[in-house]
Every structure is written in structure tokens, then in C-alpha cells.
VOPAGU-2260 file (C-alpha; in pm, 1 decimal, decimal comma):
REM VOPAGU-2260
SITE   aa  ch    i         X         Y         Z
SITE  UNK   A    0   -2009,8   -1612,4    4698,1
SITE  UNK   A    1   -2166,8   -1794,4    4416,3
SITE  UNK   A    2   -2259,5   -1450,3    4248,8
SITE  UNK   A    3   -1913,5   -1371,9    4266,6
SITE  UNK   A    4   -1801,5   -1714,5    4114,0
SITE  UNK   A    5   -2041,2   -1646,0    3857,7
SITE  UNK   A    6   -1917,1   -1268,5    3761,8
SITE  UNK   A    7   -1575,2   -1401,2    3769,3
SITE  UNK   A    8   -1637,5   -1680,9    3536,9
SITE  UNK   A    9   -1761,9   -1423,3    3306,9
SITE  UNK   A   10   -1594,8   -1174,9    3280,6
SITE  UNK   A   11   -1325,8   -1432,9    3248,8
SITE  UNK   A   12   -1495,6   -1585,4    2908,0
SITE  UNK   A   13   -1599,2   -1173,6    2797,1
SITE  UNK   A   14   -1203,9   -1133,8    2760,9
SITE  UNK   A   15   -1073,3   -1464,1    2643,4
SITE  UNK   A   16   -1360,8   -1399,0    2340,0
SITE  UNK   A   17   -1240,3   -1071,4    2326,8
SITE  UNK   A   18    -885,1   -1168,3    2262,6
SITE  UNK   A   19    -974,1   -1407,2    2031,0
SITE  UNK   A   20   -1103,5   -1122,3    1757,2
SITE  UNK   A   21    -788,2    -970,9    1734,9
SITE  UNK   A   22    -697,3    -950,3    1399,7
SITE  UNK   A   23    -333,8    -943,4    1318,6
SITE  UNK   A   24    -255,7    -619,3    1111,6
SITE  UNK   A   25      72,6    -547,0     924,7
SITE  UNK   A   26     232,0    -249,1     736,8
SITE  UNK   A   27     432,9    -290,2     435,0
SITE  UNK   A   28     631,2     -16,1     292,6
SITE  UNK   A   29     590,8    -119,7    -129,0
SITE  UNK   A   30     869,6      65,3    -395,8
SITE  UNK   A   31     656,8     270,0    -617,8
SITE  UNK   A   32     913,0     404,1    -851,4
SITE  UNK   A   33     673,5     549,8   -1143,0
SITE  UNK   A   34     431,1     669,6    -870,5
SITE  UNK   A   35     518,3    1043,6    -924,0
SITE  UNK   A   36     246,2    1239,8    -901,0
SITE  UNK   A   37     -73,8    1307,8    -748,0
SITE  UNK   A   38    -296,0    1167,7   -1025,1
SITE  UNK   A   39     -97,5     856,1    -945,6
SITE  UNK   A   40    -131,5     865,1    -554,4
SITE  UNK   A   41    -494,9     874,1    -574,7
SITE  UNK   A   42    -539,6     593,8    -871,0
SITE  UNK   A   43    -325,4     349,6    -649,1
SITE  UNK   A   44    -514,7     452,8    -298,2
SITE  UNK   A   45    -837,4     424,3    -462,9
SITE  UNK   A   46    -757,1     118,4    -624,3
SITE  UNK   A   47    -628,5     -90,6    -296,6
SITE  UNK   A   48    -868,5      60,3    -104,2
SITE  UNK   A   49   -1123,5    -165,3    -252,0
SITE  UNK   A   50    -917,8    -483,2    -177,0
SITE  UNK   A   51   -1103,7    -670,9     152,9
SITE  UNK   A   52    -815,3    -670,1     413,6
SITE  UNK   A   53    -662,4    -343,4     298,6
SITE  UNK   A   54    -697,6     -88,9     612,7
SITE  UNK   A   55    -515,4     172,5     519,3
SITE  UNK   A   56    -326,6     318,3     180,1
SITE  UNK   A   57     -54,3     606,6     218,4
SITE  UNK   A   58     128,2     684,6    -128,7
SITE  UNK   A   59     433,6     902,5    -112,9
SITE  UNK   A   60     476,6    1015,5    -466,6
SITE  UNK   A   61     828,3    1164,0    -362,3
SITE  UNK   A   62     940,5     893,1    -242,0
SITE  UNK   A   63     852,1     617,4    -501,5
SITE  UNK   A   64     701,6     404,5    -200,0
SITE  UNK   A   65     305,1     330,9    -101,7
SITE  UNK   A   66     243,5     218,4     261,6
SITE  UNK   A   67      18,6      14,2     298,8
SITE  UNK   A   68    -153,9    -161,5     629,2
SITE  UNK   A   69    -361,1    -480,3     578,4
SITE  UNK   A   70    -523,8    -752,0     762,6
SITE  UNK   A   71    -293,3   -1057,8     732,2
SITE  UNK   A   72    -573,6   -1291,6     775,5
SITE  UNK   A   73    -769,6   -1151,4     471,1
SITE  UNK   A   74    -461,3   -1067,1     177,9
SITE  UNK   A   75     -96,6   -1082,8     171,5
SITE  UNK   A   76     137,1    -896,8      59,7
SITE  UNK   A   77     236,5   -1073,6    -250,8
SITE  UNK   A   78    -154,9   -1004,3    -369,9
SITE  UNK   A   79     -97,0    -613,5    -309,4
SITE  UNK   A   80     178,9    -588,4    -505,1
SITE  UNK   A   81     -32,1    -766,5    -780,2
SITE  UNK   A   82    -267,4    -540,7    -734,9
SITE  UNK   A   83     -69,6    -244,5    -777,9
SITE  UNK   A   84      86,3    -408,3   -1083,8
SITE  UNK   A   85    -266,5    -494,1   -1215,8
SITE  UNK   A   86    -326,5    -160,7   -1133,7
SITE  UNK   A   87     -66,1     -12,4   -1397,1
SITE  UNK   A   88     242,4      44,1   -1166,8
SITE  UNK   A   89     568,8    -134,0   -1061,8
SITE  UNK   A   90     557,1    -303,3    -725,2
SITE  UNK   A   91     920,0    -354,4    -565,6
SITE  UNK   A   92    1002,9    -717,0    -796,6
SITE  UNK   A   93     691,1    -666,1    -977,6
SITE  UNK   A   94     635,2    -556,1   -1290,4
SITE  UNK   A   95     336,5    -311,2   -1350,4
SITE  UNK   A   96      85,5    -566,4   -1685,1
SITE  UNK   A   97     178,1    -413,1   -1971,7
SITE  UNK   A   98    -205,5    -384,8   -2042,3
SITE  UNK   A   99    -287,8    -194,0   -1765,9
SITE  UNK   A  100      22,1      30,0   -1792,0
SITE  UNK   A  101     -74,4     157,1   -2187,4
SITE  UNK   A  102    -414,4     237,2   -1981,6
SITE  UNK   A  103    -255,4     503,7   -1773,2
SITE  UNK   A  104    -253,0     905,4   -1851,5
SITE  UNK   A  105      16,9     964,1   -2035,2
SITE  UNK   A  106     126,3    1215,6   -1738,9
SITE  UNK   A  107     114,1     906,1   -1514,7
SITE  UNK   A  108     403,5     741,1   -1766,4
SITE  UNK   A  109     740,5     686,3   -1762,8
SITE  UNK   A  110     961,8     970,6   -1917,5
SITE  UNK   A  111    1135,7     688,0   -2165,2
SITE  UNK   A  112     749,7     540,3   -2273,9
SITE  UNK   A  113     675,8     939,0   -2356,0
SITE  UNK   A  114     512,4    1014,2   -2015,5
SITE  UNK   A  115     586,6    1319,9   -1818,4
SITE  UNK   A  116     787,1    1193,0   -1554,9
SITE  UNK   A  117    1140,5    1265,0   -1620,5
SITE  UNK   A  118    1427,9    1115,0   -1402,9
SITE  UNK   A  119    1477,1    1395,7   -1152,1
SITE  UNK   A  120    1884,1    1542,0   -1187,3
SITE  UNK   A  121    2113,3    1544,3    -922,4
SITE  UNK   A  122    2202,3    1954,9    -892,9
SITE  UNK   A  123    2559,9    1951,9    -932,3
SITE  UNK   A  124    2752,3    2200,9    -652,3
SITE  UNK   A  125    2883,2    2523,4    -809,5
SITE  UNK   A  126    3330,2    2441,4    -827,6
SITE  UNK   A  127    3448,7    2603,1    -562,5
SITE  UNK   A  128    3696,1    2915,2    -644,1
């Protein structure tokens, strides 16, 4: 009985330590909008990579949006978005430094600053006869 007790007590503590460790991780979906291209998917994925707390980076260059999953104990989401504005690039509210930004490829800048990402058109449907 007492061996029992004892296992019980255990294996009691083994998951109340367990569940302790749990580190809360959430995913934020960031607007991107002069993330267009793939030289710009792997600067930005490189760059929060190296952030501690960052888990995982997923850039959708067609889009204009980087997801990104972090450890909310570690960095928030306020600091990524810094990031990717230190980084060169707008970040939904916030502005990309204009320092970093004259540091990107010029393919990497907007169409208006000379860079080679024009606004995409809207195809306009053939009149119908």
C-alpha cells in the first residue's frame, strides 16, 4: 500500500511540474505590404528568426502578410513588428526606419521610391457585346 501511496504521489508531482513548463505560444498574422518578393521573404524570416521567443516565421509575399508564432513569455508582438520595421519593412501601424529601408535592394523597394515593385492592376473584364 505504501508503495502505491508513494507512486501515486509521484506521478502526481511528475505532471503538475510538467504542466507547469508549458509555455504559452501565439500566432500573429503581421500586414507586410512591401514584402513582394522572395528576396524579401527570406530577409524578414531570417531576420525574426534570430529574435529569442520567435518559433516560427511564414512570409507570404502574395499576400503582403508574415505569420509569425512566438513565445508570449519571451517577446510580444509590438517588438516583432519593430523588428520587421527595424528590419526595413512596414509592419501593419508601423512604419518600416527610414534608415534601414534606403538599406534594402532596390528590387526589395517600393515602385514610387524607384524599386521594382509596382502596384499590381486590377485586369479589367473585356465589355460584353
Amino acid at each position: 500500500m505504501k508503495q502505491f501511496l508513494f507512486a501515486a504521489i509521484a506521478c502526481l508531482g511528475m505532471m503538475m511540474n510538467g504542466q507547469a513548463q508549458v509555455k504559452p505560444i501565439q500566432t500573429a498574422v503581421i500586414k507586410t505590404p512591401n514584402a513582394l518578393c522572395e528576396v524579401c521573404k527570406t530577409r524578414i524570416e531570417g531576420y525574426l528568426k534570430r529574435y529569442d521567443g520567435v518559433t516560427e516565421v511564414l512570409v507570404n509575399y502574395r499576400k503582403g502578410e508574415t505569420k509569425v508564432k512566438f513565445a508570449t513569455d519571451r517577446i510580444n508582438i509590438e517588438e516583432i513588428k519593430t523588428a520587421l520595421a527595424n528590419c526595413g519593412y512596414d509592419a501593419d501601424d508601423v512604419l518600416a526606419t527610414p534608415d534601414a529601408y534606403t538599406r534594402l535592394p532596390k528590387s526589395c523597394k517600393k515602385f514610387e521610391d524607384g524599386g521594382g515593385h509596382p502596384k499590381p492592376k486590377v485586369p479589367v473584364p473585356p465589355p460584353a457585346q
